[in-house]
Backbone as CSV, one residue per row, in Angstrom:
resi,resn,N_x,N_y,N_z,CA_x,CA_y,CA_z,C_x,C_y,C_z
1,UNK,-10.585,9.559,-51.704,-9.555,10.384,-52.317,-8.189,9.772,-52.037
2,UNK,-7.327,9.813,-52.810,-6.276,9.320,-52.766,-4.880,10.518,-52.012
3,UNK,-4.477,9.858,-51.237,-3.411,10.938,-50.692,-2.347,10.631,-51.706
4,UNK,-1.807,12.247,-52.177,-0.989,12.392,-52.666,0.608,12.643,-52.405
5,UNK,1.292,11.492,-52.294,2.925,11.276,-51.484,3.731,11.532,-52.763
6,UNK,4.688,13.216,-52.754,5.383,13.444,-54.315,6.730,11.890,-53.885
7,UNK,6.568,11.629,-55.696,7.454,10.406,-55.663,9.174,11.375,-56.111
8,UNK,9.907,11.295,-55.050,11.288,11.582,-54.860,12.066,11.002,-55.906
9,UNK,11.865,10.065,-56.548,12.781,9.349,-57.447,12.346,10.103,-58.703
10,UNK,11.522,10.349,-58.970,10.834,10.724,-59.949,11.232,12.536,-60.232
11,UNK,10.831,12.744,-58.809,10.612,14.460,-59.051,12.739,14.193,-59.190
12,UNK,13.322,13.624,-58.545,15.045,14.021,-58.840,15.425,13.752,-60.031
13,UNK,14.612,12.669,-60.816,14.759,12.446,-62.496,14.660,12.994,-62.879
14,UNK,13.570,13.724,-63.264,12.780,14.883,-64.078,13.869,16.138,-63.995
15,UNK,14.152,16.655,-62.574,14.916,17.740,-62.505,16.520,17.149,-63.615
16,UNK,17.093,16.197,-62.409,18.098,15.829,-63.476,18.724,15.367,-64.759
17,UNK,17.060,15.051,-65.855,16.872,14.872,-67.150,16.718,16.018,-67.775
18,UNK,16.639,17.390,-67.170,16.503,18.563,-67.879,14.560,18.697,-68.218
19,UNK,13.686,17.925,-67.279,12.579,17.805,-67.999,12.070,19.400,-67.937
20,UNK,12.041,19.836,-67.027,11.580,21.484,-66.830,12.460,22.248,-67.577
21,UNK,11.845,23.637,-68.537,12.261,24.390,-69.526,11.717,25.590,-68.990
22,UNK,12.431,26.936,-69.740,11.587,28.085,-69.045,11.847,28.669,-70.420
23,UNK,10.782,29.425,-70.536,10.866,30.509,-71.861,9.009,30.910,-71.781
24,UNK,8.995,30.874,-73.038,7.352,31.047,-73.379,7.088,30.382,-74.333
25,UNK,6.038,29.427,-73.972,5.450,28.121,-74.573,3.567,28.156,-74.646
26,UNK,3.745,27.357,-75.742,1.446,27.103,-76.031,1.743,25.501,-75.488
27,UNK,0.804,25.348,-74.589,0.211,24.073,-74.375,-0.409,23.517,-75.491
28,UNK,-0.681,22.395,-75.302,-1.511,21.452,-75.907,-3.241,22.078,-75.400
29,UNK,-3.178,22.811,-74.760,-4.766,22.789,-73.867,-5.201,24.640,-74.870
30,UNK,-3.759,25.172,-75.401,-3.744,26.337,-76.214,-3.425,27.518,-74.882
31,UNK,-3.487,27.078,-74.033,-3.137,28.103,-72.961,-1.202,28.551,-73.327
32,UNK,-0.836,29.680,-72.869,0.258,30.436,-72.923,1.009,29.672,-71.252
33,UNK,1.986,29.497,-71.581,2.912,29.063,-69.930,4.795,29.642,-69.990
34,UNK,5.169,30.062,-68.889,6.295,30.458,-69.148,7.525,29.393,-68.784
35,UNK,6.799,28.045,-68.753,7.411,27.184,-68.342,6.993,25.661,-68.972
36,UNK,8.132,25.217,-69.433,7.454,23.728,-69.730,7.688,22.392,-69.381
37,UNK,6.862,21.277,-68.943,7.443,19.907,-68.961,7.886,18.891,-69.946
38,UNK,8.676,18.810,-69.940,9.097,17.881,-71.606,9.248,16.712,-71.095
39,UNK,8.399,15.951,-70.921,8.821,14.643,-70.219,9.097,13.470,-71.893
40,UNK,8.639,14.254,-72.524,8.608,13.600,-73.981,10.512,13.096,-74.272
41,UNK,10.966,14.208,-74.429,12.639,14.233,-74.636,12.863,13.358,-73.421
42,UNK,12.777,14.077,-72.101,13.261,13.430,-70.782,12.833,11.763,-70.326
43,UNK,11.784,11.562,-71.440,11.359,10.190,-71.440,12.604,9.209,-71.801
44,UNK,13.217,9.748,-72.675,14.141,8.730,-73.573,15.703,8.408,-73.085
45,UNK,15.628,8.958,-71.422,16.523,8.447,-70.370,16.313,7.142,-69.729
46,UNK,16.741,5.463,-69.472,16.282,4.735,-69.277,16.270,5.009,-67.678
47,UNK,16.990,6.045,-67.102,17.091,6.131,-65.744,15.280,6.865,-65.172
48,UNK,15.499,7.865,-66.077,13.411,8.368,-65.475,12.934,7.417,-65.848
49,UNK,12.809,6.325,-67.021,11.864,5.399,-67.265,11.635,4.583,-66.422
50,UNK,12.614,3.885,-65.766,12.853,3.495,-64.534,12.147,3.765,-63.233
51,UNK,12.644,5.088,-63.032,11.822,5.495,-62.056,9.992,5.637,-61.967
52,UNK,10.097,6.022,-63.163,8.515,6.527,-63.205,7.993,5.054,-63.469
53,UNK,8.570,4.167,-64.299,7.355,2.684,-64.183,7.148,1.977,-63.310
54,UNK,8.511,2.271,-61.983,8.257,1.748,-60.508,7.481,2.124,-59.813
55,UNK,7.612,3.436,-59.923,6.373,4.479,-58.892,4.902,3.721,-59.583
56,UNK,5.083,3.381,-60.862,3.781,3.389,-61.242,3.311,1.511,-60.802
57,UNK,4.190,1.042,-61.230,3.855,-0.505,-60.636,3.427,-0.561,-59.130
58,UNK,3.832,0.117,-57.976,3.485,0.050,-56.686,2.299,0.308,-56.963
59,UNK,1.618,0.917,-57.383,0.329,1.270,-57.107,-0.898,0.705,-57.785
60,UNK,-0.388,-0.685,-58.309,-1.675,-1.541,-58.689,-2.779,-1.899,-57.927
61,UNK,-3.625,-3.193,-57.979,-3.252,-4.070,-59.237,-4.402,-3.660,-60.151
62,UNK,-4.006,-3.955,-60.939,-4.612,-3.238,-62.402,-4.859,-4.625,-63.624
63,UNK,-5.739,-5.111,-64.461,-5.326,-5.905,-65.761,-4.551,-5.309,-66.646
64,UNK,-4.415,-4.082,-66.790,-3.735,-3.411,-68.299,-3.185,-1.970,-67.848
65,UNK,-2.338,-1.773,-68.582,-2.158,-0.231,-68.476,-1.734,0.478,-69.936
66,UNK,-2.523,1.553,-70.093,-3.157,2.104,-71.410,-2.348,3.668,-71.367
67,UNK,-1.785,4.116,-72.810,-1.253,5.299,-72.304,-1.827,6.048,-74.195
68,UNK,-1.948,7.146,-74.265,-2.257,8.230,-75.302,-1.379,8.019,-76.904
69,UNK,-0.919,7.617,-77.298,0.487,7.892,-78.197,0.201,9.253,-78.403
70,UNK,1.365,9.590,-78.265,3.085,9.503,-78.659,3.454,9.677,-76.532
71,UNK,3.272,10.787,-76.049,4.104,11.101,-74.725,3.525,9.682,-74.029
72,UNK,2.640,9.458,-74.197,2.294,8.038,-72.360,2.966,6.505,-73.281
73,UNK,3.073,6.535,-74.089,3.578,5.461,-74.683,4.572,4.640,-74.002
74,UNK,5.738,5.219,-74.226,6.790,5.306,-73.457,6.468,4.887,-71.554
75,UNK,5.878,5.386,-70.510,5.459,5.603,-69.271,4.522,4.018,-69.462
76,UNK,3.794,4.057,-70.586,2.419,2.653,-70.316,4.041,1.437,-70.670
77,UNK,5.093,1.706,-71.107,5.870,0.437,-71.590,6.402,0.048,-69.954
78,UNK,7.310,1.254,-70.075,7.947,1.373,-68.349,7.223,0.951,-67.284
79,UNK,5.986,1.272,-67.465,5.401,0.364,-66.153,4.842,-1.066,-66.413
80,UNK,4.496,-1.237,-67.495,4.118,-2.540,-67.783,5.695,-3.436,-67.491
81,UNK,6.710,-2.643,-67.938,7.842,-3.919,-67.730,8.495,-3.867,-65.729
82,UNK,7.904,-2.820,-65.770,8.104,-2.838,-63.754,7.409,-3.748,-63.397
83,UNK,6.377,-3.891,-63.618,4.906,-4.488,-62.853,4.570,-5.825,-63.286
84,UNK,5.047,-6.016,-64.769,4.631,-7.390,-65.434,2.945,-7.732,-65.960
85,UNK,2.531,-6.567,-66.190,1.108,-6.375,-66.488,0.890,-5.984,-67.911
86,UNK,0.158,-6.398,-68.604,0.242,-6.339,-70.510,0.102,-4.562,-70.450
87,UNK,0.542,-4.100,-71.091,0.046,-2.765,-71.382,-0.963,-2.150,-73.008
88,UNK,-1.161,-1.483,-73.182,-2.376,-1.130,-74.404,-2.195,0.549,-74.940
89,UNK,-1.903,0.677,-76.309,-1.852,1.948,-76.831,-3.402,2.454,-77.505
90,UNK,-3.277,3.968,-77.344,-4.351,4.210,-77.625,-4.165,5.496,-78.490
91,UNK,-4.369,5.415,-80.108,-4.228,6.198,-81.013,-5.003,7.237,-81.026
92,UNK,-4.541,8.138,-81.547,-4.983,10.157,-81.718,-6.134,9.381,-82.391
93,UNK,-6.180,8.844,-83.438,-7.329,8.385,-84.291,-7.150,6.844,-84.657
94,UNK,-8.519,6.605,-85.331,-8.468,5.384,-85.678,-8.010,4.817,-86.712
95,UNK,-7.170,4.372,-86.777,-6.932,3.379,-88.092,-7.624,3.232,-89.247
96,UNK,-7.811,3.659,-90.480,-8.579,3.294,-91.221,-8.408,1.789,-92.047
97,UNK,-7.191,0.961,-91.762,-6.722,0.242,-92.682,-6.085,-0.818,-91.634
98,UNK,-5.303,-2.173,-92.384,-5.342,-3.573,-91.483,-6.543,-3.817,-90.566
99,UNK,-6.230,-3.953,-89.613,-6.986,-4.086,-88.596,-7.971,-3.106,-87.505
100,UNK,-7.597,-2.046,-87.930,-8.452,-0.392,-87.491,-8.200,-0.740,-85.891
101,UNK,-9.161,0.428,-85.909,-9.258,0.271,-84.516,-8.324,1.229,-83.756
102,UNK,-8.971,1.724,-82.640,-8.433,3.270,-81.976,-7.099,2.516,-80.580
103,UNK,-7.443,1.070,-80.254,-6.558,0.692,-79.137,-5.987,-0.657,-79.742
104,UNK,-4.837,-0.444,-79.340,-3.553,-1.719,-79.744,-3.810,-2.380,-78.479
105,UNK,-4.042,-3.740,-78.613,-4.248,-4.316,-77.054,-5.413,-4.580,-76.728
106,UNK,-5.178,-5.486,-76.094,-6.710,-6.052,-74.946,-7.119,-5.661,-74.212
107,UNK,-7.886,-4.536,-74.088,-8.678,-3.924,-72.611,-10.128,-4.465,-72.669
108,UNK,-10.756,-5.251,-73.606,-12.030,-4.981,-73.246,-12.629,-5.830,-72.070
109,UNK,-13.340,-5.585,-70.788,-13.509,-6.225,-69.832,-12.271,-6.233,-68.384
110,UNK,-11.995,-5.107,-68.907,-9.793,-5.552,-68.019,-10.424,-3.945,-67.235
111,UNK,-9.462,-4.563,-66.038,-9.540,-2.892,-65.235,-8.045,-2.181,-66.088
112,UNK,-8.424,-0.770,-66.738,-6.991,-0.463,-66.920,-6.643,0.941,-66.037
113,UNK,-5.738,1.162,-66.344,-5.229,2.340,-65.409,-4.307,2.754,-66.499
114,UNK,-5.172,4.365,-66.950,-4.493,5.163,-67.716,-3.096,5.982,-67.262
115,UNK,-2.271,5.781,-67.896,-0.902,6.734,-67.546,-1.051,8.213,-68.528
116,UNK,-0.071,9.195,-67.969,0.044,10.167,-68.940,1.234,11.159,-68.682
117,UNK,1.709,11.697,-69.513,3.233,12.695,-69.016,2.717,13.445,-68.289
118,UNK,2.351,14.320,-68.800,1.705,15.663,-68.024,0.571,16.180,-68.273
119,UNK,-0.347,16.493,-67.289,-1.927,17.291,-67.093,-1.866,18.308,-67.128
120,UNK,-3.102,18.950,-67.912,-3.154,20.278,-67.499,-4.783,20.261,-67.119
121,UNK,-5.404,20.506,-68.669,-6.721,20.496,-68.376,-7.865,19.352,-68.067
122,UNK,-6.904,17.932,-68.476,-7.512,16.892,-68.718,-7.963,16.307,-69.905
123,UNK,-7.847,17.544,-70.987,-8.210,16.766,-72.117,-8.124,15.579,-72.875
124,UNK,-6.643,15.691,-73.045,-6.296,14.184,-73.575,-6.530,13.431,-73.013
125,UNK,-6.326,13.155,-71.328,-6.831,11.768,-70.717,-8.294,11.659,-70.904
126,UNK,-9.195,12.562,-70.714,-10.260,12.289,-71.603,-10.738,11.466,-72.300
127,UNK,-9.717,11.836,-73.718,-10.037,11.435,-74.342,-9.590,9.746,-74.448
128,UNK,-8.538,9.630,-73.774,-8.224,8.594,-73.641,-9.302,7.746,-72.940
129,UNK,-9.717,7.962,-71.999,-11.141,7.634,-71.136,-11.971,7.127,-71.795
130,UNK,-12.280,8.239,-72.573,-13.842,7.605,-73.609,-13.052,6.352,-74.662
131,UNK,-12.095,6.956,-75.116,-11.646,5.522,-75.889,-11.144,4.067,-75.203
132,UNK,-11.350,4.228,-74.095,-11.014,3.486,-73.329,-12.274,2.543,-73.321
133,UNK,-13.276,3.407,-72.370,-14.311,2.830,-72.159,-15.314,2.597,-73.395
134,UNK,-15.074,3.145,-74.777,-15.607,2.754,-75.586,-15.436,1.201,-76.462
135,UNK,-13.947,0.389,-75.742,-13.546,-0.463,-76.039,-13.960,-1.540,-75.095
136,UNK,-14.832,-1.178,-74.422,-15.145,-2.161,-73.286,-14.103,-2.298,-72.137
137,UNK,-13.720,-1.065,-71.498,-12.590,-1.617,-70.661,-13.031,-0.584,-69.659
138,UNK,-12.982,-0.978,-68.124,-13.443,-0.288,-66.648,-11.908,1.062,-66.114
139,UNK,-12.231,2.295,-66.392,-11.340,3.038,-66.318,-11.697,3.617,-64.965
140,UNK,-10.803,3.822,-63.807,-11.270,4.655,-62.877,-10.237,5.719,-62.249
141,UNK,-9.319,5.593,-62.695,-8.214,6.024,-62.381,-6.786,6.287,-63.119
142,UNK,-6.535,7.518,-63.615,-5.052,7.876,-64.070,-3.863,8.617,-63.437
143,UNK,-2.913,7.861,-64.134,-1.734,8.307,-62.913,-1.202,9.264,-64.160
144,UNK,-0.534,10.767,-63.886,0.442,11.339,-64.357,1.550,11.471,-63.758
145,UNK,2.666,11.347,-64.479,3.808,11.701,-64.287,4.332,12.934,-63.682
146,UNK,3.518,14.326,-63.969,3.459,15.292,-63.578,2.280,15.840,-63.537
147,UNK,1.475,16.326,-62.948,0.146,18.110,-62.798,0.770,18.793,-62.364
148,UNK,0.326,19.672,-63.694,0.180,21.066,-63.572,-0.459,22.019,-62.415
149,UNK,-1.631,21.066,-62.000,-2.173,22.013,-61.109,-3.194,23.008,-61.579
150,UNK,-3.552,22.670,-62.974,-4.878,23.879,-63.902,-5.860,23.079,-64.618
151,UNK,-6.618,22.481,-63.036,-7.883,21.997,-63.746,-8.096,20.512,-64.033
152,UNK,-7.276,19.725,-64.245,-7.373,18.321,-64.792,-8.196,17.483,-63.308
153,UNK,-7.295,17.817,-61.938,-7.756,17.262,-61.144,-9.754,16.995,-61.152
154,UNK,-9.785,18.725,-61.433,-10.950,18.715,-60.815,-12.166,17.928,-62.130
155,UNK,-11.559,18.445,-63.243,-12.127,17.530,-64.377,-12.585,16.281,-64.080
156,UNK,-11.383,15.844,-63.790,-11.545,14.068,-63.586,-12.334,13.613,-62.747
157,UNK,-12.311,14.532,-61.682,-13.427,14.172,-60.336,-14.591,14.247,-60.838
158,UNK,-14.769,15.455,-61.513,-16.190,15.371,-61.972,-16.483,14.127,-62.939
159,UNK,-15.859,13.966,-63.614,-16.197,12.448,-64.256,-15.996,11.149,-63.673
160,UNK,-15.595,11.310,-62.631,-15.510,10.078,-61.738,-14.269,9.289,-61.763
161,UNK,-12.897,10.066,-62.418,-12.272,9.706,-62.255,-10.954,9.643,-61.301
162,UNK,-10.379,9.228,-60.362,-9.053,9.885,-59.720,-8.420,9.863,-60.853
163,UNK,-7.267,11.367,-59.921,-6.076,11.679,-60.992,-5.169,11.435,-59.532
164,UNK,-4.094,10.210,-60.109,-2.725,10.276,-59.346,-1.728,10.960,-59.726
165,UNK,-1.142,12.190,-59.282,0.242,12.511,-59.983,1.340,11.658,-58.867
166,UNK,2.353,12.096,-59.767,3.702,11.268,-59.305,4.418,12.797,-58.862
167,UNK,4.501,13.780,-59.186,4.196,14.876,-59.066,3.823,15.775,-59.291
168,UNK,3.760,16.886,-58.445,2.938,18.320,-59.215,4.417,18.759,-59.038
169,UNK,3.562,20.141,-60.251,4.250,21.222,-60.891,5.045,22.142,-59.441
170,UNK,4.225,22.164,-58.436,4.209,22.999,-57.535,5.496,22.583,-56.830
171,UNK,5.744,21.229,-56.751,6.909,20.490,-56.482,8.280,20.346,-56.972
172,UNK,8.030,21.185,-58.663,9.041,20.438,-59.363,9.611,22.334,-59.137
173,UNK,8.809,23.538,-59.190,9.079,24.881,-59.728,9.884,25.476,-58.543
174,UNK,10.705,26.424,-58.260,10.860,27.105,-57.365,10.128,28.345,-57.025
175,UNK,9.965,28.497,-55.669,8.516,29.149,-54.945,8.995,30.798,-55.302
């Protein structure tokens, strides 16, 4: 198991990019939350990008790093240009036309290490997973930017995957 150390540069970005919102919001997972992470908007600060592709480069070594489009896009660039390691996109769907195909990039045979904004249930990294490993590429481990703390962890374990956050929710909210 991986000990989890919240990354300080990161959690002071996020706060100071405005990434946390409060109102009433639907997840992506369809669950109701009175709070949200927008790391999407807060992405497009080069100062969190920064931060978060460093946190994420320390913690190689890796062949590739693979992120969801549209939110990990952004996070798989940032750390690929921290780290100096090719990075790889991985589309909602596949391409029907040029060259098809569900991943931009070379993973097949490569250890990659999936990135992602924020967890909840695990789904999308999931899915990223299977498209991962359906491309021929050894997935064992994803880092998020943020958990939620509802479920993804334990998801992933059961599939054999670690989940690294950079931080949790529990870190970013006041008690």
């Amino acid at each position: 198991m991986v000990e989890i150390i919240v990354n300080e540069s990161v959690k002071e970005s996020l706060i100071a990019f405005g990434a946390i919102q409060f109102g009433e919001f639907t997840l992506a997972s369809g669950a109701k939350s009175t709070y949200y992470i927008n790391i999407k908007d807060a992405a497009t600060q080069p100062g969190l990008l920064t931060a978060i592709g460093s946190a994420i480069a320390d913690l190689g070594p890796y062949d590739c790093i693979a992120g969801v489009a549209v939110g990990a896009v952004p996070i798989a660039v940032a750390a690929s240009l921290a780290s100096g390691i090719p990075y790889a996109i991985i589309r909602k769907g596949e391409k029907g036309y040029g060259v098809g195909g569900t991943i931009i990039g070379d993973v097949k045979g490569k250890h990659v290490l999936l990135v992602e904004d924020v967890t909840t249930s695990g789904g999308s990294v999931m899915y990223g997973i299977t498209a991962l490993r359906e491309a021929g590429a050894v997935v064992d481990t994803v880092v998020t930017v943020v958990d939620r703390e509802q479920g993804a962890s334990e998801r992933l374990t059961e599939a054999g995957i670690t989940l690294v956050p950079l931080v949790r929710v529990s870190d970013l909210l006041p008690q």
